[in-house]
RODO-2510 file (C-alpha; in nm, 4 decimals, decimal comma):
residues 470
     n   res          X          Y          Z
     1     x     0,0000     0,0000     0,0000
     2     x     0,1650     0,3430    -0,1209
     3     x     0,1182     0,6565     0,0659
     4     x    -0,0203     0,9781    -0,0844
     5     x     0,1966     1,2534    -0,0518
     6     x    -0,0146     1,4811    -0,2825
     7     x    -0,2536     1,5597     0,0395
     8     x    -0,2403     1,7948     0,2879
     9     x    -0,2287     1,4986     0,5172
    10     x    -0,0191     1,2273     0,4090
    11     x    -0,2353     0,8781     0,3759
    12     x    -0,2840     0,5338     0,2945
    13     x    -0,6382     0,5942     0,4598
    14     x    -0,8732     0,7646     0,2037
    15     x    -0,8835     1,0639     0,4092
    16     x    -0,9902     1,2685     0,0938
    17     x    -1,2979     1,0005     0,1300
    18     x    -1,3813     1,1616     0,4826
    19     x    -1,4572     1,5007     0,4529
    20     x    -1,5583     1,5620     0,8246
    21     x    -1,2703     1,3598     0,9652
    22     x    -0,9918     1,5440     0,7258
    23     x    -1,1191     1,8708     0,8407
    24     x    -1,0775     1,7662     1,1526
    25     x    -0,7639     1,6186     1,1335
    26     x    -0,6211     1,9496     0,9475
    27     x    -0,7716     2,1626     1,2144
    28     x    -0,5656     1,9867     1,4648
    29     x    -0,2306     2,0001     1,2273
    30     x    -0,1529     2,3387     1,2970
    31     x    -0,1307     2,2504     1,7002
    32     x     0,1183     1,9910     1,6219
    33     x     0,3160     2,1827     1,4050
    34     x     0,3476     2,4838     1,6497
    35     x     0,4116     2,1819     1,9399
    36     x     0,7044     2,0263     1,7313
    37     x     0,8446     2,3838     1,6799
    38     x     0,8170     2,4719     2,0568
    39     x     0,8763     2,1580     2,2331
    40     x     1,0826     1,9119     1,9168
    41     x     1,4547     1,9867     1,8546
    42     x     1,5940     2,3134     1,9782
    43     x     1,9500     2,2808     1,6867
    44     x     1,8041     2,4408     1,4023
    45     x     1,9179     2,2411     1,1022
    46     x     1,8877     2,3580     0,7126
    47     x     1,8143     1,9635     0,5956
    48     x     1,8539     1,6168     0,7973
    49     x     1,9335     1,2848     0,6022
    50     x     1,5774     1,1235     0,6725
    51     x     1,4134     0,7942     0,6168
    52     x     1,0449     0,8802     0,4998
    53     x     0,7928     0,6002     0,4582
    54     x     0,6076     0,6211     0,1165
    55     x     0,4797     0,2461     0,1664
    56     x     0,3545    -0,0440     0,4496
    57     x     0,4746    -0,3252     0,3066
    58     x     0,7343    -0,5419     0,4261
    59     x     1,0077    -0,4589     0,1456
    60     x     1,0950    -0,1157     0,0053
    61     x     0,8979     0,0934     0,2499
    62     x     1,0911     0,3609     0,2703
    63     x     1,2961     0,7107     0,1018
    64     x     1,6010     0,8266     0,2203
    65     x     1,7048     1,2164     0,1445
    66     x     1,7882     1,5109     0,2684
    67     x     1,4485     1,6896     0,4394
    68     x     1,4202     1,9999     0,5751
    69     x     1,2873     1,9166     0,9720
    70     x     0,9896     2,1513     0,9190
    71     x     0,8844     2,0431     0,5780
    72     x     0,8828     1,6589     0,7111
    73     x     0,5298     1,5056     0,6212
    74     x     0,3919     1,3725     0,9218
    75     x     0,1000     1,1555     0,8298
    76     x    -0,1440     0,8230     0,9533
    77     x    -0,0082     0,5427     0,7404
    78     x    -0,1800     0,1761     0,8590
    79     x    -0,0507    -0,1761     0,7798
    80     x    -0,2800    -0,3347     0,4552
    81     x    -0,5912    -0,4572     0,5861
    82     x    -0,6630    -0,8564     0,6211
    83     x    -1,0209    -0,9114     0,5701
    84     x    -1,0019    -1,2825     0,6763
    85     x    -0,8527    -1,1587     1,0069
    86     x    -1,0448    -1,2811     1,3070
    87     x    -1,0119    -1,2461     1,6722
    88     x    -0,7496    -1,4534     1,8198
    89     x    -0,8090    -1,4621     2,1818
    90     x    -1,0530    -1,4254     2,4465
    91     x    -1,4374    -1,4288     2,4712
    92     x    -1,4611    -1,3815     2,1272
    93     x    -1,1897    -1,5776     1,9590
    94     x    -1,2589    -1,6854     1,6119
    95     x    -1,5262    -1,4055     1,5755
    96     x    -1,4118    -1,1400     1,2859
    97     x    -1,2168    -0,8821     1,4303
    98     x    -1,4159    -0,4858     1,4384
    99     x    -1,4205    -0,2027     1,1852
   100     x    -1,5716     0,0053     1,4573
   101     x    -1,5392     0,0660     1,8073
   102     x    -1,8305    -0,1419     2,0170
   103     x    -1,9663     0,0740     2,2461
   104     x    -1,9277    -0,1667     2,5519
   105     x    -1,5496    -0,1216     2,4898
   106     x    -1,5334     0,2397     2,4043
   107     x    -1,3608     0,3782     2,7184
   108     x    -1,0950     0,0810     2,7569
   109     x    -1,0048     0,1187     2,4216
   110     x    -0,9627     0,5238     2,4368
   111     x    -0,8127     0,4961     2,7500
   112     x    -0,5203     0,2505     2,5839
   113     x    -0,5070     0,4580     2,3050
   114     x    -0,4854     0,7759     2,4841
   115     x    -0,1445     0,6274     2,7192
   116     x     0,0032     0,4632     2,4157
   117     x    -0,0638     0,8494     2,2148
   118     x     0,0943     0,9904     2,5413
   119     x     0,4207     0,8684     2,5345
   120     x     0,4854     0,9948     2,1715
   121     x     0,5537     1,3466     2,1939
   122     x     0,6555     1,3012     2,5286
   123     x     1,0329     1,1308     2,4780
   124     x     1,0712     1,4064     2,1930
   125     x     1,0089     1,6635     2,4824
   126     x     1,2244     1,4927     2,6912
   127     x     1,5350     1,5049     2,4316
   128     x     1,4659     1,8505     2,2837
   129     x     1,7909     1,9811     2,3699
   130     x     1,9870     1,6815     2,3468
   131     x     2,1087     1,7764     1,9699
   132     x     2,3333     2,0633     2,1072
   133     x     2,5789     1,8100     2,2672
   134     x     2,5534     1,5078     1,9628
   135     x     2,8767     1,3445     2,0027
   136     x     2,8815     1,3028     1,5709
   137     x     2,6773     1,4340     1,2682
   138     x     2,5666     1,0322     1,2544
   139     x     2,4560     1,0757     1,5734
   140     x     2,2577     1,3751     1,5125
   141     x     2,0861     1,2373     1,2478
   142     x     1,9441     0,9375     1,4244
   143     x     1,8254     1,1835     1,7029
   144     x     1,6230     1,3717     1,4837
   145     x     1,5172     1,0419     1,2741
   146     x     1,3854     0,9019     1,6048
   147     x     1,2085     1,2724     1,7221
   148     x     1,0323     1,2764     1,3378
   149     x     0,9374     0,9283     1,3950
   150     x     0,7615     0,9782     1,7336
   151     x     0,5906     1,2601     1,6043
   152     x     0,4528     1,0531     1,3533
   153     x     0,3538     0,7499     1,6130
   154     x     0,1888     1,0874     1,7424
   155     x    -0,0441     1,1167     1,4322
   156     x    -0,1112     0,7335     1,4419
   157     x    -0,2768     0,7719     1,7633
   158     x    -0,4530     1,1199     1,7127
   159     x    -0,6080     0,9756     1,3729
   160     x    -0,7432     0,6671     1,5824
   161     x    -0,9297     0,9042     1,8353
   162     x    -1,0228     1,1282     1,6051
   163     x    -1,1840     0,8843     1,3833
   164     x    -1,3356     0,6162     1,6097
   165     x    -1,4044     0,8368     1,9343
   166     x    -1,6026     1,1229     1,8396
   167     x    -1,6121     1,4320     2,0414
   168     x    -1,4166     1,2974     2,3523
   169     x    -1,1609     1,1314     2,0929
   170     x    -1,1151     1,4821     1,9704
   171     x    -1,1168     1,6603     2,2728
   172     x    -0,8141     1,3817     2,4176
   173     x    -0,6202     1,4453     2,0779
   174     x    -0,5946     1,8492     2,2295
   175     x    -0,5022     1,7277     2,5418
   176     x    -0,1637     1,4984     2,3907
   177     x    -0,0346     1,8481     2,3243
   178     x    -0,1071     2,0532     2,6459
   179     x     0,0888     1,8137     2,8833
   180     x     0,4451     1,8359     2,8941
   181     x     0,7388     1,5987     2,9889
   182     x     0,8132     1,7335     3,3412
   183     x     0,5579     1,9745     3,3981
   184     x     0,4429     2,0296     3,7540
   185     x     0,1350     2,1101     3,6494
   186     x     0,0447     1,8732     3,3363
   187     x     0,2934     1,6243     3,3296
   188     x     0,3327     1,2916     3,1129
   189     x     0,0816     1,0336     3,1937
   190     x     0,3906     0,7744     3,2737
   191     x     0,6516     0,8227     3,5323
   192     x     0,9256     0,7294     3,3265
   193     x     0,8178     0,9997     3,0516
   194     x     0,8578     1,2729     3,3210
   195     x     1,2009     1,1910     3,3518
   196     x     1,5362     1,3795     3,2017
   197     x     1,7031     1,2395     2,9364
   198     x     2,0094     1,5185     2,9821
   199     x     2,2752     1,3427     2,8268
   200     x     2,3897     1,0544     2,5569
   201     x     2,4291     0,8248     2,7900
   202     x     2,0563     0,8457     2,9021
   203     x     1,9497     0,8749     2,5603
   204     x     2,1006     0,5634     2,4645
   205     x     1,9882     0,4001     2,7615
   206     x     1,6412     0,5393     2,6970
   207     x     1,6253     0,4069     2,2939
   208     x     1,7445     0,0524     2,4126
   209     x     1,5530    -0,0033     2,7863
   210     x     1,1999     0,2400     2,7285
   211     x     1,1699     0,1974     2,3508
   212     x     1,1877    -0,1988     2,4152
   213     x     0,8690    -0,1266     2,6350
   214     x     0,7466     0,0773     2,3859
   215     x     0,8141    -0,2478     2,1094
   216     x     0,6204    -0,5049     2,3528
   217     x     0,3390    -0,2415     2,4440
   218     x     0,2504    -0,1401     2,0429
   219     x     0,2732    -0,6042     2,0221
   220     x     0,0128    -0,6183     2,2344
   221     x    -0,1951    -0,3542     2,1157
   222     x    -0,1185    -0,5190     1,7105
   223     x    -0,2875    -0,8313     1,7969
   224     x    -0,6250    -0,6312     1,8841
   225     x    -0,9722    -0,7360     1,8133
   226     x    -1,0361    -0,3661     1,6759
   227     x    -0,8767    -0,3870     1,3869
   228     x    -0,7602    -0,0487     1,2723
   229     x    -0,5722    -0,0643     1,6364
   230     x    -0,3943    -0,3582     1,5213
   231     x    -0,3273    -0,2233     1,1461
   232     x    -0,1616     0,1057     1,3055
   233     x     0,0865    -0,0285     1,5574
   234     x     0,2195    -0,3254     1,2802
   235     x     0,3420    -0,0194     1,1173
   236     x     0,4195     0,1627     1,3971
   237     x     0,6936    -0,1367     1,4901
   238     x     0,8683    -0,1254     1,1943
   239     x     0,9339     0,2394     1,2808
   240     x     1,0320     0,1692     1,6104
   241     x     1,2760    -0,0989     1,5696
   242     x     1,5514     0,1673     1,4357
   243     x     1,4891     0,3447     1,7715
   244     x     1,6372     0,0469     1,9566
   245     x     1,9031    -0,0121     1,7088
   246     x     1,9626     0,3552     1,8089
   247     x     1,9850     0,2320     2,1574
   248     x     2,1715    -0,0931     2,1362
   249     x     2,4305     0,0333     1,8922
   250     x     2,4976     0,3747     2,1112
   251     x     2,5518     0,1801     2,4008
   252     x     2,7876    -0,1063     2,2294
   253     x     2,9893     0,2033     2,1408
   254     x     2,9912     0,3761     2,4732
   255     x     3,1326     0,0324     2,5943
   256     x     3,3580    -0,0173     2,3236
   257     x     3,5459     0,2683     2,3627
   258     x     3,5558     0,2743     2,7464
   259     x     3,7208    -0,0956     2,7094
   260     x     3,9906     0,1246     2,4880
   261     x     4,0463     0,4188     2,7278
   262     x     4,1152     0,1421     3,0156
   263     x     4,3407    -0,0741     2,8010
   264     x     4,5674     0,2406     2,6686
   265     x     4,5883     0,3831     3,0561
   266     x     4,5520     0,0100     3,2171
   267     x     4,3326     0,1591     3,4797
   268     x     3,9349     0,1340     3,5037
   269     x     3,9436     0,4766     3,6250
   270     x     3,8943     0,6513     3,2857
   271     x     3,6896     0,9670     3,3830
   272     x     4,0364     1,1920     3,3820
   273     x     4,0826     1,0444     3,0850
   274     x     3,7326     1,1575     2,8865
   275     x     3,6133     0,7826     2,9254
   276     x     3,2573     0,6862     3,1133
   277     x     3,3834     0,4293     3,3638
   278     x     3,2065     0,0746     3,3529
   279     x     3,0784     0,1215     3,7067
   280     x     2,8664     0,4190     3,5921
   281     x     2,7375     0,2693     3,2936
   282     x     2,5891    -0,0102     3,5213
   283     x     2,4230     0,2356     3,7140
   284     x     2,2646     0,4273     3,4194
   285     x     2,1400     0,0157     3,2876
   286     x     2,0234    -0,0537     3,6812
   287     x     1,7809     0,3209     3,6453
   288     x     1,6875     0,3211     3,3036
   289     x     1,5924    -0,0856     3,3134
   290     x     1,3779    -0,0372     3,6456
   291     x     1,1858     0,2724     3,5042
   292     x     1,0963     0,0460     3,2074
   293     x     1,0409    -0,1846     3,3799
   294     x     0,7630    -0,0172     3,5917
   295     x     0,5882     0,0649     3,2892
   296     x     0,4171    -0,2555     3,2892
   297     x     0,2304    -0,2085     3,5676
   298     x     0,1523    -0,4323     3,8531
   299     x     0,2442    -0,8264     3,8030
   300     x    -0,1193    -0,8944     3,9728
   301     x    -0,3680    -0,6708     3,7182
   302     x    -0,7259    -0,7084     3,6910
   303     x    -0,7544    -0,4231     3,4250
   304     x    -0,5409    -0,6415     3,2026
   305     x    -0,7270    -0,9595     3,2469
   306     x    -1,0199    -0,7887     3,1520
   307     x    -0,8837    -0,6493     2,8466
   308     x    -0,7412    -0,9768     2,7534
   309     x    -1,0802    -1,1359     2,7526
   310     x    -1,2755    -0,8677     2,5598
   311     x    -1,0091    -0,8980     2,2724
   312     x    -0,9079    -0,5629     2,3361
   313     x    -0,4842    -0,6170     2,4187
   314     x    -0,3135    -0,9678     2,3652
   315     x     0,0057    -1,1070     2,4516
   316     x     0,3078    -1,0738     2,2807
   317     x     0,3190    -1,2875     1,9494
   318     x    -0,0201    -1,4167     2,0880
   319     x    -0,0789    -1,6580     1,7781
   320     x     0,2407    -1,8313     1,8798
   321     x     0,1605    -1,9177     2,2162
   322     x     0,0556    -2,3291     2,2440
   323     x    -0,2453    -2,2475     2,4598
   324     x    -0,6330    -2,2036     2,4018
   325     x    -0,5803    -1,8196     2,3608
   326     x    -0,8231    -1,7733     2,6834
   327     x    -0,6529    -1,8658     2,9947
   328     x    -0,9393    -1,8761     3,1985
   329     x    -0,8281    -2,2351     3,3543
   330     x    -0,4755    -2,1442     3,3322
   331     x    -0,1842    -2,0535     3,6069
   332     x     0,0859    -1,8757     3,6351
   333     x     0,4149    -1,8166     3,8952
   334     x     0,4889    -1,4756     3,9818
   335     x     0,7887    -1,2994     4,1842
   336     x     0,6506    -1,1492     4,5393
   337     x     0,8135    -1,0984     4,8508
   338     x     0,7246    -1,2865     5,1564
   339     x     0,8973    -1,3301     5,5171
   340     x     1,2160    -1,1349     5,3507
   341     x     1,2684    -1,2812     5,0598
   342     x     1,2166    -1,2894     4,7073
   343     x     0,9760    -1,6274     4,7018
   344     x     0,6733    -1,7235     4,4069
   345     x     0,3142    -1,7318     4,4119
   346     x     0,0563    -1,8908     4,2126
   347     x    -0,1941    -1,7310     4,0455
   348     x    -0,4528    -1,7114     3,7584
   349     x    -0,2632    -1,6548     3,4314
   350     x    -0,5463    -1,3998     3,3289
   351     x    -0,4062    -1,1225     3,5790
   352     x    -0,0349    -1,2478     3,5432
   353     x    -0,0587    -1,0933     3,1754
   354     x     0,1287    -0,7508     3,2547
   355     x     0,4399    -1,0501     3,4389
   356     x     0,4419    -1,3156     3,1398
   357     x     0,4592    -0,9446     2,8850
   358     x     0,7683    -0,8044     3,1537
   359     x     0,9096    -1,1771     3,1286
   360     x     0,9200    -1,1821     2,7576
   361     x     1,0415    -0,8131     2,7605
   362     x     1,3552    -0,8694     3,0300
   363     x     1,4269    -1,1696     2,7966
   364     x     1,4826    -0,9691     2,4961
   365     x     1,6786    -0,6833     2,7352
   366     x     1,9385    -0,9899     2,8015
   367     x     2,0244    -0,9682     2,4307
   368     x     2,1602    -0,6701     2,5088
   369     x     2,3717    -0,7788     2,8086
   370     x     2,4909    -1,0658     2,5868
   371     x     2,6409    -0,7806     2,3147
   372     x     2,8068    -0,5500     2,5509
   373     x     3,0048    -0,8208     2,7221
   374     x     3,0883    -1,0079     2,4020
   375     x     3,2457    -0,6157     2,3380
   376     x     3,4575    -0,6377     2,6564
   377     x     3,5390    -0,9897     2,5968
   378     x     3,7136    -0,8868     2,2605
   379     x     3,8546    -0,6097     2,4128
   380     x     4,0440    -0,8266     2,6986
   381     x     3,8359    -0,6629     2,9753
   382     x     3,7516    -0,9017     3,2780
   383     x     3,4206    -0,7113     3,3443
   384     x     3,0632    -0,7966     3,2760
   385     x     2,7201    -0,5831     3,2784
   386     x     2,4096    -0,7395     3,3993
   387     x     2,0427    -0,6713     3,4460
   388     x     1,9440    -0,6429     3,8428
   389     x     1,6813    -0,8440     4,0008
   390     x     1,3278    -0,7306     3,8199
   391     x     1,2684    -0,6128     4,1952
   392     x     1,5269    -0,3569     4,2289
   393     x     1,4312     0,0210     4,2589
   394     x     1,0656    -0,0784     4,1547
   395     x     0,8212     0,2030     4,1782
   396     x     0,5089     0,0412     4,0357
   397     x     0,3617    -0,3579     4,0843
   398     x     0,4323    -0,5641     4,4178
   399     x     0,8030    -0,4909     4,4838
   400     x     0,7258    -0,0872     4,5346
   401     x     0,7061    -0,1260     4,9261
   402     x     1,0443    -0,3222     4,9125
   403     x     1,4171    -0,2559     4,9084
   404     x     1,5862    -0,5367     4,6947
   405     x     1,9402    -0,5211     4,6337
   406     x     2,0590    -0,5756     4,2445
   407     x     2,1359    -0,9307     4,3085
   408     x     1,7616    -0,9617     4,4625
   409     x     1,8112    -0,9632     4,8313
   410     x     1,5433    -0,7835     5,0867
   411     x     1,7328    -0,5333     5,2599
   412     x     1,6339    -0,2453     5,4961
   413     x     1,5675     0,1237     5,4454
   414     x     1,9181     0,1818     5,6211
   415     x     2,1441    -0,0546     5,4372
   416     x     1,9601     0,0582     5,0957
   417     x     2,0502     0,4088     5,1352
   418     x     2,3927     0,3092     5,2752
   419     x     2,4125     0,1536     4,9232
   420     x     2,2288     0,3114     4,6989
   421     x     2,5278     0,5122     4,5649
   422     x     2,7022     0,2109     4,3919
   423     x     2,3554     0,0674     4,2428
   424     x     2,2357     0,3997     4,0905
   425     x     2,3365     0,7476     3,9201
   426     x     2,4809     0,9584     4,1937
   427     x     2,4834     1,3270     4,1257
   428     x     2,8695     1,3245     4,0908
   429     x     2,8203     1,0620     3,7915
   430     x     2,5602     1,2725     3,6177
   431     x     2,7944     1,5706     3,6582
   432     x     3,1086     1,3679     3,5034
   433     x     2,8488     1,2274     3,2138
   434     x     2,7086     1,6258     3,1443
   435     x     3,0893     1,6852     3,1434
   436     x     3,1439     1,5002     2,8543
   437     x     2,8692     1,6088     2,6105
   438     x     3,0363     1,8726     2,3608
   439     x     2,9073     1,8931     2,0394
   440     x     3,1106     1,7361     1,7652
   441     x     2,9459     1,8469     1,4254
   442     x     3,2169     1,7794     1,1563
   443     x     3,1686     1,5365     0,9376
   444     x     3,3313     1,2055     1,0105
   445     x     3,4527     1,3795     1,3619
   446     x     3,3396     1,2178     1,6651
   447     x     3,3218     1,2743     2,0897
   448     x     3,6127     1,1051     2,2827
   449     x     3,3982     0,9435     2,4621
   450     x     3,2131     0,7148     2,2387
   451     x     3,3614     0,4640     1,9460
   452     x     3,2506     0,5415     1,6153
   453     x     2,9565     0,3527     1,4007
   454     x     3,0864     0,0297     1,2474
   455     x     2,8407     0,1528     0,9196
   456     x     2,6764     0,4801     0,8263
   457     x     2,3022     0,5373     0,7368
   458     x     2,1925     0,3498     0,4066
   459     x     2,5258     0,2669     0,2526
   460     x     2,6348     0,6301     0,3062
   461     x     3,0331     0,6310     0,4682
   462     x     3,0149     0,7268     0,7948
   463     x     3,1958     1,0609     0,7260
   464     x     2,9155     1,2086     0,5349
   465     x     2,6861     1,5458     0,5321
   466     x     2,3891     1,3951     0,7464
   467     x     2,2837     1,7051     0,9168
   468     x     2,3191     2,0527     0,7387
   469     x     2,2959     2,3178     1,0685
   470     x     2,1439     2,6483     0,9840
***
């Protein structure tokens, strides 16, 4: 399915076939457009070296070029329909999957849609200013491909409410654009999208560890029984997986040229030497892993069996799974704390969905692990990263009213804040980190602190003209 550039509106969704809903949607344009030049990226650029999506198929989908950052076409783009596609799980499975909102489900489903929306402009807010300290032109250009992309994941979400939800649907699509990451008053809907992202470190961090929720949140929401749900966030993935590669590949380098900096002084205290020691870049992985991992909710949730069962959110890969698809005489084990220790319960596998979708996610997160030591490995370095126990630092879900050590024991208040310094970010670290960030924007140049990319953007050599500043 190609997309039509000719409109207003870029589309794969007939909006010239919808009068009411393209006014609508064009009405609400010129809010985004004055949000993405107030809150998006603060480095004013002349033209960026963008990927642009012109179709949703699985080959071919997309145009690289040079695009100026205010003349990029956001637009709603879904995945082609299936019209053999039928519900896969719950109550209804095997029934065809809905065109239209049922009104029994209306609030559920703009209530997931309205979170998922949320987050979108919310990371670019959080990393508007991170382009005046890029550590490399490459690196500059897969900021702003990653900000352009979430405002466009944006657009996916305002289309949905304005389309399906009437006036409410309209009235939420305002509201995406009056809260801000961070605000006292109108802050993010999610904890984690309140946060800073000050530096590259934290950015990096952020692509890998919160865009990984992001990938497992938008799977559950693609296997939806309402269909044009399910058609938006299979596009919306392909999207996002550059935003992890972002991630992974940032970090790998961050580690791979820390590794250098302590073989060249033989010491693993690199910060006088422009390095970011190994000890801090575990603490940045404990923080940025437990905020994500928060965003799942409680292990124990009620909200998600019911949305299970209506066919509104399904597990990851949910046709996969060797099961009956509804769970209701099904168990699960999940972590909890009892007498002092980390210990497991049993429970119904209906409100265990938010655990089994953390389980698969911390799975995938271990990939990670597995490439950053295999870089130290090479590099003769007797070290290893790890993730820490899936209680520690927990905010949200049945650890939040316990102190669990990385390696998963109980602890008290006392001996957590008598630690806490070695497990997490301490001021002094953040300071070192900010120290680092200095903008390096000559082409093929690059920060001291980071290794260069192993391969530019689209077969282009790594010392090329991706961002032209103003």
């Amino acid at each position: 399915m190609s997309i039509d550039y000719s409109e207003k509106i870029p589309n794969n969704v007939d909006l010239a076939g919808d009068r009411k809903l393209q006014r609508a949607l064009e009405s609400w344009q010129p809010n985004f457009l004055n949000w993405w030049k107030t809150m998006g990226p603060a480095v004013p650029t002349e033209d960026v070296y963008l990927r642009t999506a012109v179709a949703v198929g699985r080959e071919g989908w997309a145009h690289f070029g040079h695009v100026a950052m205010d003349e990029y076409r956001w637009g709603v783009f879904l995945a082609e329909r299936n019209h053999d596609r039928r519900i896969a799980f719950g109550e209804q499975k095997g029934e065809p999957v809905w065109q239209q909102v049922p009104g029994e489900y209306r609030a559920d489903l703009q209530r997931l849609i309205v979170i998922q929306g949320d987050t979108e402009p919310a990371s670019v807010e959080q990393q508007r200013r991170l382009g005046e300290t890029a550590p490399s032109l490459y690196d500059l250009r897969n900021l702003f491909q990653v900000n352009v992309e979430e405002g466009r994941h944006l657009w996916a979400m305002v289309y949905l409410l304005h389309a399906y939800f009437g006036r409410n649907g309209r009235d939420e699509a305002e509201a995406l654009l009056q809260r801000n990451s961070g605000d006292l008053d109108s802050p993010r809907i999610l904890g984690a999208f309140n946060e800073e992202t000050p530096d590259w470190l934290s950015f990096f961090m952020f692509t890998y560890f919160t865009d990984r929720d992001g990938k497992y949140q938008l799977g559950t929401l693609k296997e939806s029984a309402f269909d044009p749900l399910s058609r938006t966030c299979e596009f919306m993935l392909k999207e996002e997986a550059h935003h992890m590669f972002v991630g992974t590949t940032g970090i790998d380098r961050v580690v791979a040229r820390s590794a250098e900096l302590m073989r060249e002084h033989d010491t693993e205290e690199i910060a006088p030497h422009g390095g970011i020691p190994l000890d801090v870049v575990q603490k940045y992985i404990n923080f940025h892993y437990s905020v994500s991992l928060d965003l799942f909710g409680s292990e124990k949730s009620t909200n998600a069996a019911n949305y299970f069962t209506a066919g509104l959110k399904g597990r990851w890969q949910e046709e996969r799974r060797k099961d009956d698809h509804v769970l209701t005489e099904d168990a699960a084990h999940i972590d909890v704390v009892r007498d002092n220790e980390v210990t497991t319960e049993e429970v119904s596998a209906l409100i265990a969905l938010n655990h089994d979708l953390r389980r698969e996610y911390i799975a995938d997160c271990q990939t990670g692990l597995k490439r950053w030591n295999r870089v130290l490995e090479k590099a003769g370095v007797d070290r290893t990263l790890y993730l820490p126990h899936v209680g520690f630092n927990r905010e949200v879900g049945l650890f939040r009213e316990h102190r669990i050590t990385p390696k998963g024991d109980v602890v008290g208040q006392d001996a957590w804040e008598a630690k806490k310094d070695q497990w997490l970010p301490t001021e002094a670290d953040k300071t070192h980190v900010r120290s680092l960030m200095r903008p390096v924007y000559e082409p093929g140049k690059i920060a001291g602190w980071i290794a260069p990319p192993s391969n530019g953007i689209n077969d282009k050599p790594i010392d090329y003209e991706y961002v032209h500043l103003a």
